[in-house]
MARLOPA-579766 format. One record per residue: residue in three letters; x, y, z of N, C-alpha, C in turn. Coordinates in steps of 0.2 Angstrom, whole numbers, padded with zeros to 4 digits, always signed. Layout:
N
ALAXYZXYZXYZ...
END
This chain:
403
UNK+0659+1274+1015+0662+1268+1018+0659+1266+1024UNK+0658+1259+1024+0654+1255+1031+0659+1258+1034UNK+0657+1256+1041+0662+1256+1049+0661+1252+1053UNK+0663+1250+1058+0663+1248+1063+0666+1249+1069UNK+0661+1250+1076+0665+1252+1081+0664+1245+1085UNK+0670+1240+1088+0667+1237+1094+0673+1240+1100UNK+0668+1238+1105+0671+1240+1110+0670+1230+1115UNK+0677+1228+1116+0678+1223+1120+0680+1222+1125UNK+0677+1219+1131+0677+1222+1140+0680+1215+1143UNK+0685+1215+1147+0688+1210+1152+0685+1210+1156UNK+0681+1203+1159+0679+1204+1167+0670+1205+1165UNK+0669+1205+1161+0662+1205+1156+0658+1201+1157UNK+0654+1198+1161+0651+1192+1160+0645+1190+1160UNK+0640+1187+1159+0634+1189+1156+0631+1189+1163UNK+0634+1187+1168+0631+1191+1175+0628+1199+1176UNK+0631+1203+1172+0632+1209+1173+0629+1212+1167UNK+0625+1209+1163+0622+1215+1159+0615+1210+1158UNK+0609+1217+1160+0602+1218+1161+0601+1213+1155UNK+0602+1213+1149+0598+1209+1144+0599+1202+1145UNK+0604+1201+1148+0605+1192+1151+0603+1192+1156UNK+0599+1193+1159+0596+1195+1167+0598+1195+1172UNK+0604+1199+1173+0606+1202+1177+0605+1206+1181UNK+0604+1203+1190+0600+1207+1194+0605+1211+1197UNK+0611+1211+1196+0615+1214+1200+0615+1223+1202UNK+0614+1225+1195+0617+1230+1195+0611+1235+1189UNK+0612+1240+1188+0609+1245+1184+0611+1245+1176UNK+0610+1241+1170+0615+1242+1164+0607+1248+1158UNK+0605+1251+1159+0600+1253+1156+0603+1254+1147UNK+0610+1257+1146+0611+1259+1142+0615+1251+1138UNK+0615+1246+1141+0619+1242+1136+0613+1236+1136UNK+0607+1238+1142+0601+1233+1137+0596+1237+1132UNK+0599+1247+1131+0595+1250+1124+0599+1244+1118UNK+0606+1246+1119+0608+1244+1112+0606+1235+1111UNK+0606+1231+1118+0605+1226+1114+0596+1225+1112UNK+0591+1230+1114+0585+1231+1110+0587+1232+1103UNK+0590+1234+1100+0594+1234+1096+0597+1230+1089UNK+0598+1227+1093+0605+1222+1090+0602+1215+1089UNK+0606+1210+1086+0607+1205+1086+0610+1204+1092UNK+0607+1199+1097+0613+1197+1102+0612+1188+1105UNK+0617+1189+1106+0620+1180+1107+0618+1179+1114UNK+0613+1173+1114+0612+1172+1120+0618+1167+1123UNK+0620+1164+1116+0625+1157+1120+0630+1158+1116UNK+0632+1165+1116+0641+1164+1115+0643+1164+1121UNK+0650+1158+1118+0654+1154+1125+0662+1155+1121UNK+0666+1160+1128+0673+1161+1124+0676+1153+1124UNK+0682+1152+1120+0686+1147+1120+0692+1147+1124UNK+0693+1151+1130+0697+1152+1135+0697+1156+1138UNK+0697+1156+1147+0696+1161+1148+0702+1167+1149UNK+0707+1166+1146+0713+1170+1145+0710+1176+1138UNK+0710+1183+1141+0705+1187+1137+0710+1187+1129UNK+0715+1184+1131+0721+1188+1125+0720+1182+1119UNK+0719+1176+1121+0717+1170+1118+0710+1171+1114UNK+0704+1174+1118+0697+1174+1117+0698+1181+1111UNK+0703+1186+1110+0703+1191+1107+0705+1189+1099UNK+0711+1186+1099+0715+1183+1094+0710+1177+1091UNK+0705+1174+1095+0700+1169+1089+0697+1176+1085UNK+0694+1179+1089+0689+1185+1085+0693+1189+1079UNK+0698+1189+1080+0704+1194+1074+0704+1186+1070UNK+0707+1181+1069+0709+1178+1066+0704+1173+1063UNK+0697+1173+1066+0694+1169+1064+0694+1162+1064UNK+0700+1160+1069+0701+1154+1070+0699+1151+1077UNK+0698+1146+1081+0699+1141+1086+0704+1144+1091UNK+0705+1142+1096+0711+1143+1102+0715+1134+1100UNK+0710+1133+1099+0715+1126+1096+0720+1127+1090UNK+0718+1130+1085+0722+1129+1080+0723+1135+1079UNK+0731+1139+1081+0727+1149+1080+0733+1149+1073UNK+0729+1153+1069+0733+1156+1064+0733+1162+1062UNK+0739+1166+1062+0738+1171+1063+0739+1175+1055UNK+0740+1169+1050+0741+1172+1044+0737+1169+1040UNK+0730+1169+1043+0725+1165+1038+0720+1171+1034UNK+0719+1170+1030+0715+1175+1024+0709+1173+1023UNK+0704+1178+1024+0697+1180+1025+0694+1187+1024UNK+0688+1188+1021+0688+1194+1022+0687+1198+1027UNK+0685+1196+1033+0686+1198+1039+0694+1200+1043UNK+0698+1196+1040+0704+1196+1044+0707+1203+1040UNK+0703+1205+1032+0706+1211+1029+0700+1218+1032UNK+0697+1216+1034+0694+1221+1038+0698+1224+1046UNK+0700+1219+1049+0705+1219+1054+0711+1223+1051UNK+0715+1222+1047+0719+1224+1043+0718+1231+1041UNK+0714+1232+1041+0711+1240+1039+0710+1245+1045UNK+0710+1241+1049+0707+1244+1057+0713+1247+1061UNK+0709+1253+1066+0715+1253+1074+0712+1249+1080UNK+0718+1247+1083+0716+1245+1088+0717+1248+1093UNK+0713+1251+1100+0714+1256+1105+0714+1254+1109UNK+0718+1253+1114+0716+1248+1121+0719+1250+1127UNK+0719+1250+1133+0722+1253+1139+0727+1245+1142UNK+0728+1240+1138+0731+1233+1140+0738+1233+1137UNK+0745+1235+1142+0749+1235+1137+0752+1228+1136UNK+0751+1224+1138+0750+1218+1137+0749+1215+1128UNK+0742+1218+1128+0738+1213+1125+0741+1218+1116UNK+0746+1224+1118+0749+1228+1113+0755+1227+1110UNK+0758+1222+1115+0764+1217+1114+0762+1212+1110UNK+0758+1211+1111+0756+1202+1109+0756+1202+1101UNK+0756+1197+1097+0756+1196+1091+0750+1195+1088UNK+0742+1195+1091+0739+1196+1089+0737+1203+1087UNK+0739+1208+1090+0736+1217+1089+0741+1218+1082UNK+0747+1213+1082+0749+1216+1075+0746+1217+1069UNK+0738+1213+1071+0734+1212+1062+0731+1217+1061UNK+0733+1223+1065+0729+1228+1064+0733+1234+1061UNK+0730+1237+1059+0735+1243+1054+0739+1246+1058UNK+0734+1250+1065+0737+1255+1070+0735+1252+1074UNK+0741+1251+1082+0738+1251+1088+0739+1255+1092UNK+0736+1261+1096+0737+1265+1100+0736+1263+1106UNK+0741+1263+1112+0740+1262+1118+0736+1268+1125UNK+0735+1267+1128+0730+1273+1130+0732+1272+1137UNK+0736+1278+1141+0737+1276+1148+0735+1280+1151UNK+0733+1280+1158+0729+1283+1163+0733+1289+1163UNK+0730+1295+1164+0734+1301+1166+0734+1304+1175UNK+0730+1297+1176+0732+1300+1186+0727+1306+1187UNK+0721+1308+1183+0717+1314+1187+0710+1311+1188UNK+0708+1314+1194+0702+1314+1196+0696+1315+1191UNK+0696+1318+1184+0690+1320+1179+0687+1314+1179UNK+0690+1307+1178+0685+1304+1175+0690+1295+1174UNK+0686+1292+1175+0686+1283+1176+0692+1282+1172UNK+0696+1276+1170+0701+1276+1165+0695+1273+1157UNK+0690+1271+1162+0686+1266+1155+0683+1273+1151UNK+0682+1278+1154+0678+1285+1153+0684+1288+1147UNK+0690+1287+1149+0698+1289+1145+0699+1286+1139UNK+0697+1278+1138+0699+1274+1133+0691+1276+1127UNK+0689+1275+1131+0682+1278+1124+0684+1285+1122UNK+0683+1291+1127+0686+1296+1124+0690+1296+1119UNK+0696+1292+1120+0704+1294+1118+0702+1291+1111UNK+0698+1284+1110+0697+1282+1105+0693+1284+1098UNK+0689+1286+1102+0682+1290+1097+0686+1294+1093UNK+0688+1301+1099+0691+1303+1094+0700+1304+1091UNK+0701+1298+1093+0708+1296+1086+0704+1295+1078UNK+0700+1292+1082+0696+1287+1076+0693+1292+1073UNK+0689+1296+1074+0686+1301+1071+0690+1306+1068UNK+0696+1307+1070+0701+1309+1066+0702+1308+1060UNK+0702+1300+1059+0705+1298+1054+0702+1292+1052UNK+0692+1294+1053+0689+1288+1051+0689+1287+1044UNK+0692+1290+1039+0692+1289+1032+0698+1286+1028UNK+0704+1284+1034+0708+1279+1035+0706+1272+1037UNK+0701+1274+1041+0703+1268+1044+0695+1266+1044UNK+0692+1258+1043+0685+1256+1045+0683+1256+1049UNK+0686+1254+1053+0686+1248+1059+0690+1250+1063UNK+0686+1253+1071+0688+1253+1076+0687+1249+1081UNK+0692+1246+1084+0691+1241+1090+0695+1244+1096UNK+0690+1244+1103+0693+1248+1108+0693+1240+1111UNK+0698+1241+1117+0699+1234+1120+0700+1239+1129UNK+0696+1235+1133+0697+1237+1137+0699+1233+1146UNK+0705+1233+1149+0706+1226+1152+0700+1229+1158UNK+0694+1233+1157+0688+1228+1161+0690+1229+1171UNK+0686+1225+1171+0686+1222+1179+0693+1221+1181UNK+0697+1220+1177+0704+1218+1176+0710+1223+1176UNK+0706+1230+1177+0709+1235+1177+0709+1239+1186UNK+0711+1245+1184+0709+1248+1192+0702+1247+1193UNK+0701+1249+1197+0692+1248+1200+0692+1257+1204UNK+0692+1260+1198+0690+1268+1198+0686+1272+1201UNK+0682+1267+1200+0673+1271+1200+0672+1274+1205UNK+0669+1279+1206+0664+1283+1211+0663+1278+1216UNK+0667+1280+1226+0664+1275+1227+0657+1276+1229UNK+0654+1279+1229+0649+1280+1229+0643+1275+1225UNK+0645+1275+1221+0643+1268+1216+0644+1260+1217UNK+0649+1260+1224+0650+1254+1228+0642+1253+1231UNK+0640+1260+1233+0633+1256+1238+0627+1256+1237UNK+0626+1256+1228+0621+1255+1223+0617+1248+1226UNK+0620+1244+1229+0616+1239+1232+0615+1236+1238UNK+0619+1240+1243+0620+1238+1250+0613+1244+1252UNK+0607+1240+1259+0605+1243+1263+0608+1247+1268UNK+0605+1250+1272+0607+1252+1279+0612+1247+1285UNK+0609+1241+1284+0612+1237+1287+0618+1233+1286UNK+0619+1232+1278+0624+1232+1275+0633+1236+1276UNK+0636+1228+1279+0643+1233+1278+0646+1237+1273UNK+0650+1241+1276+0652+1245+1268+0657+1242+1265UNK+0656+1242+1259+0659+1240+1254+0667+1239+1253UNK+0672+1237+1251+0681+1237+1252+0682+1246+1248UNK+0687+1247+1250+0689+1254+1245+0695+1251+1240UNK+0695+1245+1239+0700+1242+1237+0702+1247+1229UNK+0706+1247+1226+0709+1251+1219+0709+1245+1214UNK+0714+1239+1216+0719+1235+1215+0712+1228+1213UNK+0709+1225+1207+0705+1220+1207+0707+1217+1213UNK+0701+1214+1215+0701+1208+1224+0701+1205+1219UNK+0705+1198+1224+0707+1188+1220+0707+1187+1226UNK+0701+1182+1228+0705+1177+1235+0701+1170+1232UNK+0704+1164+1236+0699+1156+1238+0695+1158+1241UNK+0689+1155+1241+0682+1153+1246+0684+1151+1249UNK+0683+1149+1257+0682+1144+1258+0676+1143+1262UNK+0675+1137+1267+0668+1137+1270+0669+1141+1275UNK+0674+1143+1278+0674+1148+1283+0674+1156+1280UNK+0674+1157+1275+0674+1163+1271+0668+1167+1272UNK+0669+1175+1276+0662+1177+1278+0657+1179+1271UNK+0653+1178+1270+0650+1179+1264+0649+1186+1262UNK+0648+1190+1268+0649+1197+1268+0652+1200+1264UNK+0661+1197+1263+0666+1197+1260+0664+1197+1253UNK+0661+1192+1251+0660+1190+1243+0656+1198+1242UNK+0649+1196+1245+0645+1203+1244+0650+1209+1243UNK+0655+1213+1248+0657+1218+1247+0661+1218+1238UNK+0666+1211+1236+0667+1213+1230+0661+1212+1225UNK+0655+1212+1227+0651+1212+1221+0649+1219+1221UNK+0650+1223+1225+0647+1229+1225+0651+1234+1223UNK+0658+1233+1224+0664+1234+1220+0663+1235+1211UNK+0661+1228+1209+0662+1226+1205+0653+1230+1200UNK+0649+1232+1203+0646+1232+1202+0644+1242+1198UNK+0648+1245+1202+0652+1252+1204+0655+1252+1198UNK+0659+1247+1196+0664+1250+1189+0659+1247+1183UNK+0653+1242+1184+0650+1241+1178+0644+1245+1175UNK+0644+1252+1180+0637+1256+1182+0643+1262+1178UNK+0649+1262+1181+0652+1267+1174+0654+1266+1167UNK+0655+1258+1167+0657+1255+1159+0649+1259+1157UNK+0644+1255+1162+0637+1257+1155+0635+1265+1152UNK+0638+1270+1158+0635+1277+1158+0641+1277+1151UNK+0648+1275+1153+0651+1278+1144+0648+1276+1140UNK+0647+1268+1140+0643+1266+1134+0639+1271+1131UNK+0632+1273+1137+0627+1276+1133+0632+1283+1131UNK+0635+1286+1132+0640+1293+1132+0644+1290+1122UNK+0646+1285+1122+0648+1283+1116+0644+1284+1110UNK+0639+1279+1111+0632+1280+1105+0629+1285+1108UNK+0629+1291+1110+0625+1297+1109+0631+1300+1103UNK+0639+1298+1105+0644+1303+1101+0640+1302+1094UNK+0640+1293+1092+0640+1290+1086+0634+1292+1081UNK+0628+1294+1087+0623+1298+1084+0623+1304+1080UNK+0627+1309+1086+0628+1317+1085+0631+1319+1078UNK+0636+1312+1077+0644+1311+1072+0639+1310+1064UNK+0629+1308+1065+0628+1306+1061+0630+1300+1059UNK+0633+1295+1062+0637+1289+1059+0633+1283+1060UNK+0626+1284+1063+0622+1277+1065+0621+1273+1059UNK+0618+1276+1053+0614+1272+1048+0619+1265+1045UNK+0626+1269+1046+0631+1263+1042+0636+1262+1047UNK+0637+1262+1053+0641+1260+1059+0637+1255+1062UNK+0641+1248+1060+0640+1243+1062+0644+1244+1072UNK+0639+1243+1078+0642+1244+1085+0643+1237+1087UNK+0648+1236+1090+0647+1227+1095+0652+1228+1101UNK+0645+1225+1106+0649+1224+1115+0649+1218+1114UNK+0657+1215+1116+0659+1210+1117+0662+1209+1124UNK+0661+1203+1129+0665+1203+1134+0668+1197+1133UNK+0674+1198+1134+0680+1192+1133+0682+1189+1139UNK+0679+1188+1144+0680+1182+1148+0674+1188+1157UNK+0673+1181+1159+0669+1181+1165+0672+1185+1171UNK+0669+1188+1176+0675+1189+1184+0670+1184+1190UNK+0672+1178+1189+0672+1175+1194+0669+1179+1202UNK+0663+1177+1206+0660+1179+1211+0660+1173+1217UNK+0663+1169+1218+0665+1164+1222+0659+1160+1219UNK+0658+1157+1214+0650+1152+1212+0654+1145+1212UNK+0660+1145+1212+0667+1139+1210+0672+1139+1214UNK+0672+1142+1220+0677+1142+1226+0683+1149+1225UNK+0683+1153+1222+0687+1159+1219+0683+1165+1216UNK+0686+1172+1218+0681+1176+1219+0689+1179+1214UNK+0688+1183+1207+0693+1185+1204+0696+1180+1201UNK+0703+1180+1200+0709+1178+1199+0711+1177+1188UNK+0717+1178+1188+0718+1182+1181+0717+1174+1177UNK+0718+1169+1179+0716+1163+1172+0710+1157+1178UNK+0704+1161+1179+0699+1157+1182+0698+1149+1178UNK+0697+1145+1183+0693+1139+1181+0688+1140+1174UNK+0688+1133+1170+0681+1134+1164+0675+1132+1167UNK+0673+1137+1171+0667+1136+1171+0660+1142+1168UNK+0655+1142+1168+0652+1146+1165+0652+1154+1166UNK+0653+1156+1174+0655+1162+1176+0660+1164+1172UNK+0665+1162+1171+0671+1161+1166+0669+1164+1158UNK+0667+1159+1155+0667+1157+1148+0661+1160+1146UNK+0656+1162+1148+0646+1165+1145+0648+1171+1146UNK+0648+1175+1140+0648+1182+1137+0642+1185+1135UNK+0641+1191+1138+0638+1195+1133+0643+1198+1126UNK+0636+1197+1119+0641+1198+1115+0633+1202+1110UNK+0633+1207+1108+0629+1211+1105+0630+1214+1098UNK+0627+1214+1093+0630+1218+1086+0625+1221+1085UNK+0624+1228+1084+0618+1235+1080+0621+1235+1074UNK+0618+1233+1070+0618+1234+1064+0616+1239+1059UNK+0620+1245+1060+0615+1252+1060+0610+1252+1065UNK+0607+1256+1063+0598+1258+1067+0593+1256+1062UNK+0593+1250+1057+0587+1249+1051+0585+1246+1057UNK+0586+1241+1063+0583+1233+1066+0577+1239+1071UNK+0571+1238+1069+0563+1241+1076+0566+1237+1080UNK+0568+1231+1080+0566+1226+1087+0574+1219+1086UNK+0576+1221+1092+0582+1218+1093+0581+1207+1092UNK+0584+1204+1091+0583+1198+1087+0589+1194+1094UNK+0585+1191+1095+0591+1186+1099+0590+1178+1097UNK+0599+1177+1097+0600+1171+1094+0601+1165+1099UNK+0598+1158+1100+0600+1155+1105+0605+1150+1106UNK+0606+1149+1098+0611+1145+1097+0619+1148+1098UNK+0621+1142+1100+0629+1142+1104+0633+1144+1099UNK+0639+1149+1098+0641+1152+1093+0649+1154+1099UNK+0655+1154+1093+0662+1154+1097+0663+1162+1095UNK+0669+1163+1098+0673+1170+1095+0675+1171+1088UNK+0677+1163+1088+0680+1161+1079+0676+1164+1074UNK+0670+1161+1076+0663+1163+1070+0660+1168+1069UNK+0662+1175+1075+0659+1180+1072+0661+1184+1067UNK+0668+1183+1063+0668+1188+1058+0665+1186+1052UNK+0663+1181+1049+0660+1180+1046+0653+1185+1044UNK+0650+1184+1049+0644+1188+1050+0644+1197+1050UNK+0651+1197+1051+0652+1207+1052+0655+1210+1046UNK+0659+1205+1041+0662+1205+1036+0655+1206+1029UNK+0650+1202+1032+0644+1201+1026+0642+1210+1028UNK+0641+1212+1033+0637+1218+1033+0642+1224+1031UNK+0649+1223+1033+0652+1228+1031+0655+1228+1022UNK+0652+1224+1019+0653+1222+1013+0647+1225+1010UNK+0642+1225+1013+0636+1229+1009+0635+1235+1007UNK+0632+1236+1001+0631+1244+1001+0628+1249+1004UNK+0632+1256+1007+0628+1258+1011+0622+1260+1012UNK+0619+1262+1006+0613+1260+1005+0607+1257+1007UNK+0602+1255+1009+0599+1252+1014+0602+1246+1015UNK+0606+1246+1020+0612+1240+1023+0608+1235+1023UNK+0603+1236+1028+0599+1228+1031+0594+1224+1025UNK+0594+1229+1021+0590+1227+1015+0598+1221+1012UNK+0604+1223+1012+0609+1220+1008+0610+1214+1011UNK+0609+1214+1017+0612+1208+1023+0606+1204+1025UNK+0606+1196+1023+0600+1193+1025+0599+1190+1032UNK+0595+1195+1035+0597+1193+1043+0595+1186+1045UNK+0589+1185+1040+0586+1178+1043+0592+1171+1041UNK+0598+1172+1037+0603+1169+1036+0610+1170+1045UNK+0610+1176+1045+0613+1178+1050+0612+1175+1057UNK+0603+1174+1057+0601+1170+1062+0598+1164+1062UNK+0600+1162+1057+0600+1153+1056+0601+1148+1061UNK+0598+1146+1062+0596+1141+1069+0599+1135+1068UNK+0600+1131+1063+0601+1126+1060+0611+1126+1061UNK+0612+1120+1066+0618+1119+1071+0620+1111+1066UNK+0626+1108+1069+0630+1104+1065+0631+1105+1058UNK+0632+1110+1055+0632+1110+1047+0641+1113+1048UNK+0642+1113+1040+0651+1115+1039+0650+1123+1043UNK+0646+1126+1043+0646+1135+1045+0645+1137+1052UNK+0641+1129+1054+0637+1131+1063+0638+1125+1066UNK+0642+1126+1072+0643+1118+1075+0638+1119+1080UNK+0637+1122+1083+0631+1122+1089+0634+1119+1096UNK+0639+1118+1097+0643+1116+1100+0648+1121+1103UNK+0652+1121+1107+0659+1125+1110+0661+1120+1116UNK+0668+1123+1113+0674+1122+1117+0678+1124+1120UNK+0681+1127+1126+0686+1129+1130+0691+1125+1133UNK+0696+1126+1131+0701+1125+1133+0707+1128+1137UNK+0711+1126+1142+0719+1128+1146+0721+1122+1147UNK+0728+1123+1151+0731+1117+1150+0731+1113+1154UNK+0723+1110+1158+0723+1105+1160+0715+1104+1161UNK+0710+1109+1158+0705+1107+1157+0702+1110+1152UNK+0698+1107+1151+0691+1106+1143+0686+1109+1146UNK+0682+1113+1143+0675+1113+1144+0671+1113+1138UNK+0667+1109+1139+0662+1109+1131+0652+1110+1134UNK+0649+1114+1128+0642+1115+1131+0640+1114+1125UNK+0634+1112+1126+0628+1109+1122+0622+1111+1122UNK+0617+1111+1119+0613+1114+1121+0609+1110+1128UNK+0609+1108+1129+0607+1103+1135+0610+1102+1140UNK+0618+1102+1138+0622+1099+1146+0629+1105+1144UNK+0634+1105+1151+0639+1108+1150+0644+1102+1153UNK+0651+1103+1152+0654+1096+1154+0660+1100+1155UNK+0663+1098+1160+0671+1101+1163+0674+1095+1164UNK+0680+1096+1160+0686+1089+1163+0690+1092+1164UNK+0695+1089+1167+0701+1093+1171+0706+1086+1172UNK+0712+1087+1171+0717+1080+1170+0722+1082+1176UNK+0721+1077+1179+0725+1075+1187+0733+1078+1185UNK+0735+1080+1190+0743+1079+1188+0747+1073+1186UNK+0743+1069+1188+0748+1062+1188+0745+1058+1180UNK+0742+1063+1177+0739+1060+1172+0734+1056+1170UNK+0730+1053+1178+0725+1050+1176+0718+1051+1174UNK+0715+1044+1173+0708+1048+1167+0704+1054+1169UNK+0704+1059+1165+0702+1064+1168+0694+1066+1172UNK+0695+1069+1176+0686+1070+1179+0684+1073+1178UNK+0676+1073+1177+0672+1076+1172+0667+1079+1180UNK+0663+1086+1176+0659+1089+1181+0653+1089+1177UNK+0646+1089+1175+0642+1088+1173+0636+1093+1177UNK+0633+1096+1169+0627+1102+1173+0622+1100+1168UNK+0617+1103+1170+0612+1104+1164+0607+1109+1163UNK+0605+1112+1158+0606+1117+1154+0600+1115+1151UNK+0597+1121+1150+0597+1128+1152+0597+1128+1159UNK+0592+1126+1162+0591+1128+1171+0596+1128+1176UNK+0603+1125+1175+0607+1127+1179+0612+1132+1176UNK+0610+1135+1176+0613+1144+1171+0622+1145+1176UNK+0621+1145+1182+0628+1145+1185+0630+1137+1187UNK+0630+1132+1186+0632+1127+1186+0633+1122+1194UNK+0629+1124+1199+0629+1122+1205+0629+1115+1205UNK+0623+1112+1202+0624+1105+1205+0624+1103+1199UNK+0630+1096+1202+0634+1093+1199+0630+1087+1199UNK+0629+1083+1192+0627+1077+1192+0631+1071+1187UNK+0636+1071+1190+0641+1066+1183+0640+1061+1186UNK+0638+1058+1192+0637+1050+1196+0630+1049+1193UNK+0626+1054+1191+0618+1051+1190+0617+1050+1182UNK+0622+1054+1179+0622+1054+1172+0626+1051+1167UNK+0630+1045+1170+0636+1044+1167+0636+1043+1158UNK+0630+1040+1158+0630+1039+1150+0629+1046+1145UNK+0627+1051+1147+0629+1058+1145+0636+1062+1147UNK+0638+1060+1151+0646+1061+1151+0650+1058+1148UNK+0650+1052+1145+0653+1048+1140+0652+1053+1131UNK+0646+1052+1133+0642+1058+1127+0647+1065+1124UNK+0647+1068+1130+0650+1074+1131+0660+1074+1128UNK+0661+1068+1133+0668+1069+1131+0669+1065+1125UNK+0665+1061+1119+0663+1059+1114+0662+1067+1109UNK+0660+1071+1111+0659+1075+1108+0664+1081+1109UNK+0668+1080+1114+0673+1085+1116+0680+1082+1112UNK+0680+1074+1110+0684+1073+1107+0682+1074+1097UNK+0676+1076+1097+0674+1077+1089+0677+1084+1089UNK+0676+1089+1094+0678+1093+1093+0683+1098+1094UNK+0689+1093+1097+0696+1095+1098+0697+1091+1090UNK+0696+1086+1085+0698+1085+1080+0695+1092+1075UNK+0689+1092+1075+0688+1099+1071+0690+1106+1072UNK+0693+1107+1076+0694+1112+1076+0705+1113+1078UNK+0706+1106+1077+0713+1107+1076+0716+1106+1069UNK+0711+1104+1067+0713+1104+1058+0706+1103+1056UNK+0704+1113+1055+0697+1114+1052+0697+1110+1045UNK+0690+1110+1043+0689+1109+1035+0681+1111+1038UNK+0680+1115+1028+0673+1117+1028+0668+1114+1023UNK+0671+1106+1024+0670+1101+1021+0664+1097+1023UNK+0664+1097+1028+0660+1092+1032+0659+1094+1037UNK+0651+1095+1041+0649+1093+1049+0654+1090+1052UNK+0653+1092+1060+0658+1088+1064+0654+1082+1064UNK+0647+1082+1063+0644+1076+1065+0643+1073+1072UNK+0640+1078+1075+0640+1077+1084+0633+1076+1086UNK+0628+1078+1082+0620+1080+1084+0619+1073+1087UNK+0616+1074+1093+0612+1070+1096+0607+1071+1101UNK+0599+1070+1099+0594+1071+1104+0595+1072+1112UNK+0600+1067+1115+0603+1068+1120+0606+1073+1123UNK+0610+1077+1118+0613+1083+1121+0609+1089+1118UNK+0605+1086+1114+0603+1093+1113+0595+1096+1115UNK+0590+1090+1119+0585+1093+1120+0586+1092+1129UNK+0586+1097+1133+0585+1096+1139+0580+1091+1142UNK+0584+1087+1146+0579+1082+1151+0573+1086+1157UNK+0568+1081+1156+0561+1085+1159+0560+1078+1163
END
């Protein structure tokens, strides 16, 4: 029987792992796997509410349009699955009901070992219990969003001798920036933050050693997903549980190993949502086990070709008073006044403004027009899909970078 393990992290954000060129921190064991793997350079979640961005991935659908009884064979894959997570939250919700079993996994308060150290463990082996029930194991972990555990020791991974020492905080830090905000302060949560990402990776590699030992690599499909960003003051806000759509926010690491056949891991540059990737995980878990990669046509899987009924090339994020949409060219944030008026747009450009500093929506207006042109193509497609027709958005403008 195929398998699947993914493991999805709150607080994940493509700042924090090596393969998206993250300087922060140490990830050696999450850029082996993505040597590895198929990985997304531009998946962009559709909210940065982790519970929303989890529920597109199970249902296969949009944050715009969720349904939670729609039939795929992905969604019967789900169906077959446990769900493992330390969020009792996200174990209430009506999306975790898709899954056959959900076990909820709480800390036991002992010094042995991190709570994210507790949820891999606890899950492996339920899962390996009763991996001939179940296919598909999804551990869900609330992330940076959780205690901040770690060894502090692991706080001063990046502080000098001159450097202050770091917060001893438990509790995730949230505050505003402001221009008086000593930056030292930002530093100290990054070094925090950096301390529990340097123990997410060491379980990681701890996980795929199990998965090795278990014999299970050849046909155990693995995926690292992070379901939403942790803001480092780049937008005025350092934390907080429903951050602004901005790119900190909404740009995840999102990785698939597909067995161990791939020599050399394949990265994909085109913009892809939460919605879309079961499609993709459903085809591999549907093939024979037998020489898998042989069954699964990956030059289909990494098809490059955007606006068609399968690939919009395109995303959306949404909350209740702003849009963000990304292009390959440009990223666009609108955000609607209280009092209702025409909403303001903030405008970047892409690729080179990777964290979104400078704003040019004064210099560029007729790409802004563009943008929210195409932010309305794509509040229409995705609140009443069809896989009938392109949205029909393509245009040279959004989509080659200006030089």
């Amino acid at each position: 029987m195929k398998k699947a393990i993914i493991l999805s992290i709150d607080g994940l954000g493509t700042n924090l792992v090596g393969a998206y060129g993250n300087s922060l921190c140490p990830t050696p064991n999450m850029n082996t796997l993505a040597s590895r793997s198929i990985c997304l350079d531009q998946f962009w979640a559709d909210s940065s509410d982790p519970h929303v961005v989890l529920a597109s991935l199970w249902t296969g659908t949009h944050a715009l349009n969720r349904d939670y009884d729609c039939f795929s064979e992905w969604t019967e894959w789900i169906k077959q699955g446990v769900l493992v997570t330390d969020d009792k939250n996200l174990v209430e919700s009506t999306a975790a009901n898709l899954f056959e079993r959900v076990l909820l996994v709480e800390h036991q308060g002992t010094d042995e070992g991190t709570e994210f150290e507790e949820l891999l463990e606890a899950a492996l082996g339920a899962w390996v219990a009763e991996s001939q029930m179940f296919s598909m194991l999804w551990i869900h972990s609330r992330g940076l969003r959780g205690p901040w555990d770690a060894p502090y020791s692991y706080r001063k991974i990046m502080c000098d001798e001159e450097d202050p020492e770091p917060p001893q905080d438990i509790v995730p830090i949230s505050f505003a920036v402001h221009a008086s905000t000593d930056p030292d302060e930002i530093f100290g949560v990054s070094c925090a933050v950096v301390g529990q990402v340097v123990v997410m990776d060491q379980a990681i590699g701890e996980l795929l050693g199990t998965i090795r030992e278990l014999s299970q690599e050849n046909d155990t499909l693995v995926g690292l997903i992070g379901v939403s960003g942790y803001p480092l003051g780049e937008h005025g806000m350092v934390g907080g549980e429903s951050p602004a759509l901005y790119a900190e926010s909404l740009h995840c690491p999102c990785l698939f190993r597909f067995g161990v056949d791939m020599p050399v891991g394949v990265r994909l540059p085109t913009i892809m949502q939460p919605h879309e990737m079961g499609d993709w995980l459903a085809m591999w878990l549907n093939a024979e086990i037998e020489n898998p990669i042989d069954q699964v046509d990956l030059t289909m899987l990494c098809d490059e070709t955007i606006d068609t009924p399968n690939r919009i090339g395109a995303a959306i994020a949404v909350s209740e008073n702003e849009d963000f949409v990304a292009a390959p060219a440009w990223s666009c944030r609108f955000t609607t006044p209280p009092n209702g008026s025409q909403p303001q747009a903030e405008l970047f450009a892409k690729p080179d403004d990777r964290w979104e500093q400078n704003e040019i929506s004064i210099r560029a207006t007729a790409i802004v027009e563009k943008m929210q042109a195409l932010r309305d193509k794509l509040v229409s497609a995705h609140s009443s899909p069809s896989n009938a027709e392109p949205v029909n958005w393509l245009d040279d403008d959004l989509v080659k970078p200006s030089r």
